[in-house]
mmCIF file of the N, C-alpha and C atoms, coordinates in Angstrom:
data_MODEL
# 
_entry.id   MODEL 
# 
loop_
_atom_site.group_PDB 
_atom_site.id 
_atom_site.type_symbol 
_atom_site.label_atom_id 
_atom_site.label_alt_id 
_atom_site.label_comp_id 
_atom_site.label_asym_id 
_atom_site.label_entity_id 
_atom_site.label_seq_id 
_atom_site.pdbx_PDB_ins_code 
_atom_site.Cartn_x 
_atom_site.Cartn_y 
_atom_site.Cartn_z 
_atom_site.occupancy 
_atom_site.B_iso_or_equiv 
_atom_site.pdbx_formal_charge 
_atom_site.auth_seq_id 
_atom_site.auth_comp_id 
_atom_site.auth_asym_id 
_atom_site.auth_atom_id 
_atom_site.pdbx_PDB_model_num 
ATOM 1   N N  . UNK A 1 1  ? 0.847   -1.166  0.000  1.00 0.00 ? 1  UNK A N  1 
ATOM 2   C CA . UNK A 1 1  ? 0.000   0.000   0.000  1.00 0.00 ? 1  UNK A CA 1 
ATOM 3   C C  . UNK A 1 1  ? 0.894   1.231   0.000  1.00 0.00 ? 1  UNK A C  1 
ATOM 4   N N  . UNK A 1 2  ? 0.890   2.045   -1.146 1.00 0.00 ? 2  UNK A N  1 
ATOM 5   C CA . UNK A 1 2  ? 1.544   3.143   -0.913 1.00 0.00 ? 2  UNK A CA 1 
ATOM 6   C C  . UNK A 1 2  ? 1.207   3.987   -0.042 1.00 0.00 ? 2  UNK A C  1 
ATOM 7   N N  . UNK A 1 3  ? 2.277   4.665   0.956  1.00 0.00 ? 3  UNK A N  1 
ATOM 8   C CA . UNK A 1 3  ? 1.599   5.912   1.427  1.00 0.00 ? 3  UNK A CA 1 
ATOM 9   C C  . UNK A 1 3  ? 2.423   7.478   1.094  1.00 0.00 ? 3  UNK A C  1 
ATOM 10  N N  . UNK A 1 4  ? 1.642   8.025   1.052  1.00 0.00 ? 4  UNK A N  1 
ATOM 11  C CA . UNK A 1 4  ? 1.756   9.502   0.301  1.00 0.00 ? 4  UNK A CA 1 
ATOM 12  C C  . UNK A 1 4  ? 1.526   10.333  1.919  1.00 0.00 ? 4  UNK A C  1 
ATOM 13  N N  . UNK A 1 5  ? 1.937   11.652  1.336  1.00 0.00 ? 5  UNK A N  1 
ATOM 14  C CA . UNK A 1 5  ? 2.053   12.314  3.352  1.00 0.00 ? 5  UNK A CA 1 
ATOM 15  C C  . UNK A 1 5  ? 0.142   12.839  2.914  1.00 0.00 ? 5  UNK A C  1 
ATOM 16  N N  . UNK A 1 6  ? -0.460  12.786  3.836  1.00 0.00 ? 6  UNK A N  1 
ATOM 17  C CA . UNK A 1 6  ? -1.983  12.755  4.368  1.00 0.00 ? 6  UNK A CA 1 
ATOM 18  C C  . UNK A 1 6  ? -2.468  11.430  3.881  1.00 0.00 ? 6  UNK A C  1 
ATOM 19  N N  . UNK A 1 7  ? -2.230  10.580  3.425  1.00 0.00 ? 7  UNK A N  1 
ATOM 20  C CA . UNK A 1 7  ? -3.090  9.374   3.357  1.00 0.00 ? 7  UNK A CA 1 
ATOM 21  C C  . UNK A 1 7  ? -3.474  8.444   4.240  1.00 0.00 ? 7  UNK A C  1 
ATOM 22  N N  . UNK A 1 8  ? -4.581  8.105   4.749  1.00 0.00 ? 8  UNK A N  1 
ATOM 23  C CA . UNK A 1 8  ? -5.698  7.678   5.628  1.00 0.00 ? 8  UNK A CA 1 
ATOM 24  C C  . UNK A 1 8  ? -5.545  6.093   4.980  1.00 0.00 ? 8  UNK A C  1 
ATOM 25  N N  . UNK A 1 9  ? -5.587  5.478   6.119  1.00 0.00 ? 9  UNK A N  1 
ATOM 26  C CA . UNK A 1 9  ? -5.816  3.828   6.217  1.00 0.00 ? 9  UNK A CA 1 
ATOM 27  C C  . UNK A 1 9  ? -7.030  3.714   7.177  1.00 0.00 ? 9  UNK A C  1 
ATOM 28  N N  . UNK A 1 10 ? -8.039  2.001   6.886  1.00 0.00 ? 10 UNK A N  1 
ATOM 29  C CA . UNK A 1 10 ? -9.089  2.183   7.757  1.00 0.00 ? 10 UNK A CA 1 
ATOM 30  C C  . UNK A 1 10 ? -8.371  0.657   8.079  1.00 0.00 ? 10 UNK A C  1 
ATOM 31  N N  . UNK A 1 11 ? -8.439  0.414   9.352  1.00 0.00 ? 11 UNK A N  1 
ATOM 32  C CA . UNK A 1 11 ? -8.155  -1.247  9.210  1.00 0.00 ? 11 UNK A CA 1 
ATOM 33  C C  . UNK A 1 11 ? -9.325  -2.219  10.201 1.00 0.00 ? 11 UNK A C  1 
ATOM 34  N N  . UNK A 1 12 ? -9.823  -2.987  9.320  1.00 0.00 ? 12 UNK A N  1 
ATOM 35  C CA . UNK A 1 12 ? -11.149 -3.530  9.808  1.00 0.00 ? 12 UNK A CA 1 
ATOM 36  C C  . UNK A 1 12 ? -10.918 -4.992  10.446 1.00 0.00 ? 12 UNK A C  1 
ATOM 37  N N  . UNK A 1 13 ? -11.506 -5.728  10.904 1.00 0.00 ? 13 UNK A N  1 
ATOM 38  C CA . UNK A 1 13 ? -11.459 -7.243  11.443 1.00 0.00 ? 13 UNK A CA 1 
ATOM 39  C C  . UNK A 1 13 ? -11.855 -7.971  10.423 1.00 0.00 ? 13 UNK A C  1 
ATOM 40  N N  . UNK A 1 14 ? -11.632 -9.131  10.187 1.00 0.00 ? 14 UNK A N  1 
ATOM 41  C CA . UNK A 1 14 ? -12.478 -9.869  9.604  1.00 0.00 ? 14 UNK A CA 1 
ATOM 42  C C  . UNK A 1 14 ? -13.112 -10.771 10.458 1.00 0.00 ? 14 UNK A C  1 
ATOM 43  N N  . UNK A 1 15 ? -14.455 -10.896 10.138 1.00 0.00 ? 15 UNK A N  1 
ATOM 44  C CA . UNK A 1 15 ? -15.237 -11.570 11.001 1.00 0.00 ? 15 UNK A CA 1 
ATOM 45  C C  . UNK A 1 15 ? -15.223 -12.788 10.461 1.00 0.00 ? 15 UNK A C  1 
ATOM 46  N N  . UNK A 1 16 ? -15.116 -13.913 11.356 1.00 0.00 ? 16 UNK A N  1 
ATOM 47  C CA . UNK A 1 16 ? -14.775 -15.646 11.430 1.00 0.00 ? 16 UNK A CA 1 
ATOM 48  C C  . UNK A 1 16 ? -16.619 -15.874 11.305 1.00 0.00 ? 16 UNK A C  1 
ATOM 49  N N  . UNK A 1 17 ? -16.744 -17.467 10.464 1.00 0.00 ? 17 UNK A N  1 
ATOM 50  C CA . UNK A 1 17 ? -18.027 -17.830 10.727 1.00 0.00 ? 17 UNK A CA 1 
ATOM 51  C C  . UNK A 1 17 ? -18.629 -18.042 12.141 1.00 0.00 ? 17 UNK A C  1 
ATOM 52  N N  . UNK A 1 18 ? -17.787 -18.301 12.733 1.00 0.00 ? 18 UNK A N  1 
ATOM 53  C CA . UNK A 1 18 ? -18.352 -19.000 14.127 1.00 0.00 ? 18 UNK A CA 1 
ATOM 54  C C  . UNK A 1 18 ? -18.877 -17.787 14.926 1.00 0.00 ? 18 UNK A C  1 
ATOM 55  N N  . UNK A 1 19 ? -18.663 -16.055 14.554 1.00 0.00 ? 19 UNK A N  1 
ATOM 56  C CA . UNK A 1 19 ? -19.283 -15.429 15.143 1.00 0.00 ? 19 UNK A CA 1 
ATOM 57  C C  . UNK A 1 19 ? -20.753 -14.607 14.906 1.00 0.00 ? 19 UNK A C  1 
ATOM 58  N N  . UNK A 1 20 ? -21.701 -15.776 13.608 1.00 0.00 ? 20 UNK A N  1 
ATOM 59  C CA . UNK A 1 20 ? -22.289 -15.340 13.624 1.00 0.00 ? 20 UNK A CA 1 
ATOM 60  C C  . UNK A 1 20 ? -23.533 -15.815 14.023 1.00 0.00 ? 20 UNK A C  1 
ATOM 61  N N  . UNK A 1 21 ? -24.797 -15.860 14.053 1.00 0.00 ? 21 UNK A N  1 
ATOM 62  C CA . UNK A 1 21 ? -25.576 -16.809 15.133 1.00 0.00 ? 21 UNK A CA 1 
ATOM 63  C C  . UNK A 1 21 ? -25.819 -18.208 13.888 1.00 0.00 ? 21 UNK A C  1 
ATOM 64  N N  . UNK A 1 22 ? -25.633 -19.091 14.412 1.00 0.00 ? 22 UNK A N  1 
ATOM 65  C CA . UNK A 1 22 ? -25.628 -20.642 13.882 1.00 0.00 ? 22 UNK A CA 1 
ATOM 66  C C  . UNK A 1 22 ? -26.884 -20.822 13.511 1.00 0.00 ? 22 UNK A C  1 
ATOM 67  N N  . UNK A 1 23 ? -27.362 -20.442 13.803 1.00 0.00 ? 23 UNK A N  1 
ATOM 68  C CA . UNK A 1 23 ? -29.361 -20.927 13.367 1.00 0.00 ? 23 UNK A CA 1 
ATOM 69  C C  . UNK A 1 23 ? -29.740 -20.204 12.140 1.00 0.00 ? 23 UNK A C  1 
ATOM 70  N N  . UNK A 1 24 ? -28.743 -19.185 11.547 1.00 0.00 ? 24 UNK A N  1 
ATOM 71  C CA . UNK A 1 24 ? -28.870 -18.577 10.084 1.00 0.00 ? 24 UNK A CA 1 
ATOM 72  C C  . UNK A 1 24 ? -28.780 -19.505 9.379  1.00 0.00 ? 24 UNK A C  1 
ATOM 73  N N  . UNK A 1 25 ? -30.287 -19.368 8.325  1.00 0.00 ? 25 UNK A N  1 
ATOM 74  C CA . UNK A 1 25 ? -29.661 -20.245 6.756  1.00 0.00 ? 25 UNK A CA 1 
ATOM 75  C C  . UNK A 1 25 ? -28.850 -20.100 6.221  1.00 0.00 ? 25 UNK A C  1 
ATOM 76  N N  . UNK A 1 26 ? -28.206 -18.891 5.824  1.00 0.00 ? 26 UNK A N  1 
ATOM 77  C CA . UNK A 1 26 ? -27.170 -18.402 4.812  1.00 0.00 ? 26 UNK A CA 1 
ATOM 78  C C  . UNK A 1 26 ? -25.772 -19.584 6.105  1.00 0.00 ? 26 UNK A C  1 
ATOM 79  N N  . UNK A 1 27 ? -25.946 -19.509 7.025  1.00 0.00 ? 27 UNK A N  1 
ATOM 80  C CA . UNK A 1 27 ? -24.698 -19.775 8.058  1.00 0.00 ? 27 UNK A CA 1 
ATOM 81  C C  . UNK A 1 27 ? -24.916 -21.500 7.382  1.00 0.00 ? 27 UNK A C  1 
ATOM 82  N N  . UNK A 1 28 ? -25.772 -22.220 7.546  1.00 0.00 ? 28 UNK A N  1 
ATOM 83  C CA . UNK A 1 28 ? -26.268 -23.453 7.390  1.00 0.00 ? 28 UNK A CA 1 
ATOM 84  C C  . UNK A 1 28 ? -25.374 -24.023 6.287  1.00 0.00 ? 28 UNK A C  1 
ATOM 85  N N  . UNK A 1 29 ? -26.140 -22.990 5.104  1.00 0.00 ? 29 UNK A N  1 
ATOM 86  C CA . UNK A 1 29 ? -25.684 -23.507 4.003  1.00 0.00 ? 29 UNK A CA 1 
ATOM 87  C C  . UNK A 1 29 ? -24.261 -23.141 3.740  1.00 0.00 ? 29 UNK A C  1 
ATOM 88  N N  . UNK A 1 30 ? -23.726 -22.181 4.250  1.00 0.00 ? 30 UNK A N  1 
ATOM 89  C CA . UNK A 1 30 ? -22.349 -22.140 4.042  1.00 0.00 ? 30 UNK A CA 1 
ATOM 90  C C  . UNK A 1 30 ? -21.617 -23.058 4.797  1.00 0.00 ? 30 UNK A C  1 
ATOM 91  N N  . UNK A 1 31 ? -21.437 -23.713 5.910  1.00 0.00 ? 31 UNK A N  1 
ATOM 92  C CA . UNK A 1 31 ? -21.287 -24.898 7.029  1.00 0.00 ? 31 UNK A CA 1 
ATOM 93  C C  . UNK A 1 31 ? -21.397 -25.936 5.757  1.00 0.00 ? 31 UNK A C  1 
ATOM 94  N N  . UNK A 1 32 ? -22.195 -26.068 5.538  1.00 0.00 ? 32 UNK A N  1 
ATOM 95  C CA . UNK A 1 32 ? -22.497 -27.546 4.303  1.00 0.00 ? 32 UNK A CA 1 
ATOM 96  C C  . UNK A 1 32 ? -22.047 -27.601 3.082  1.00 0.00 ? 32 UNK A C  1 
ATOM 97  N N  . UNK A 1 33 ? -21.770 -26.413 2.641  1.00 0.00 ? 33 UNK A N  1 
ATOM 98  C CA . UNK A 1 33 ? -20.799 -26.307 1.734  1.00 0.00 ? 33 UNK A CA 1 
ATOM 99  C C  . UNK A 1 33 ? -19.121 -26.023 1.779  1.00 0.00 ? 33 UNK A C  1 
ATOM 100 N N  . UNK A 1 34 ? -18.886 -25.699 2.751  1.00 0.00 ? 34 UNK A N  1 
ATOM 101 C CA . UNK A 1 34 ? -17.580 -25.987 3.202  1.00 0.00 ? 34 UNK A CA 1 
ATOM 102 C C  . UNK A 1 34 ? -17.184 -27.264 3.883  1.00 0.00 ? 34 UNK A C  1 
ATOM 103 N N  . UNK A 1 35 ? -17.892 -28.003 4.208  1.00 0.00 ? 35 UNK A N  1 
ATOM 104 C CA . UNK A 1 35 ? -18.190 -29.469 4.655  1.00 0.00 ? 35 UNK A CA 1 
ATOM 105 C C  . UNK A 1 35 ? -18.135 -30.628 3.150  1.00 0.00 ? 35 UNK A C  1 
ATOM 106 N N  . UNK A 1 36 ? -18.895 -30.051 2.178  1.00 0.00 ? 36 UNK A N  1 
ATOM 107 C CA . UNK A 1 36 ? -19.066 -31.005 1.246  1.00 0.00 ? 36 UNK A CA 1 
ATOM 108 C C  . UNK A 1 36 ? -17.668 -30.575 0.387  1.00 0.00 ? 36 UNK A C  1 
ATOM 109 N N  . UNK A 1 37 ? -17.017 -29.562 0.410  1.00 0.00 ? 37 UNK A N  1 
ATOM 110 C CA . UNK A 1 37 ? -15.901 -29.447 -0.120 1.00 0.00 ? 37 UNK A CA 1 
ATOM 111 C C  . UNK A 1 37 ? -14.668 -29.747 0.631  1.00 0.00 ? 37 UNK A C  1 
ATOM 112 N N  . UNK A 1 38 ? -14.848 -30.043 1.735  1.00 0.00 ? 38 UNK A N  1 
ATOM 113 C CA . UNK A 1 38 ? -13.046 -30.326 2.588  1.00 0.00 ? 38 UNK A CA 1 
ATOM 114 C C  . UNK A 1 38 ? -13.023 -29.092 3.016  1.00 0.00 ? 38 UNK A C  1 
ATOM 115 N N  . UNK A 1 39 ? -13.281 -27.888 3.493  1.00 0.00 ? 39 UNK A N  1 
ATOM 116 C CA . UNK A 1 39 ? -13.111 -26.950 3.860  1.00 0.00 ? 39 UNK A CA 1 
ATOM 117 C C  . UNK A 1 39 ? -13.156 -26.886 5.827  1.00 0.00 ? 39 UNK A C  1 
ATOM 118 N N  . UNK A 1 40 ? -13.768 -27.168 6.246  1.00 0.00 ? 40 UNK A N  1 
ATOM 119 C CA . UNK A 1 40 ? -14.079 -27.023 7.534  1.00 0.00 ? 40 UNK A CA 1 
ATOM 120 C C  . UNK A 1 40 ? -13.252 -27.674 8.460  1.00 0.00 ? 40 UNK A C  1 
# 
């Protein structure tokens, strides 16, 4: 990342699956698709 004199960085988290509530479909189906691929 270049920086130049006044240039602004934002630096964010990335949020992990496990922090989001488990009883979501979208959560479900992503769980099962990282499951049916070797991912998990």
């Amino acid at each position: 990342m270049p920086f130049t004199d006044g240039t602004k960085i934002e630096v964010r988290r990335v949020t992990q699956i496990d922090e989001f509530p488990q009883d979501n479909e979208w959560i479900r189906k992503e769980r099962a698709w990282r499951e049916s691929t070797g991912q998990l």
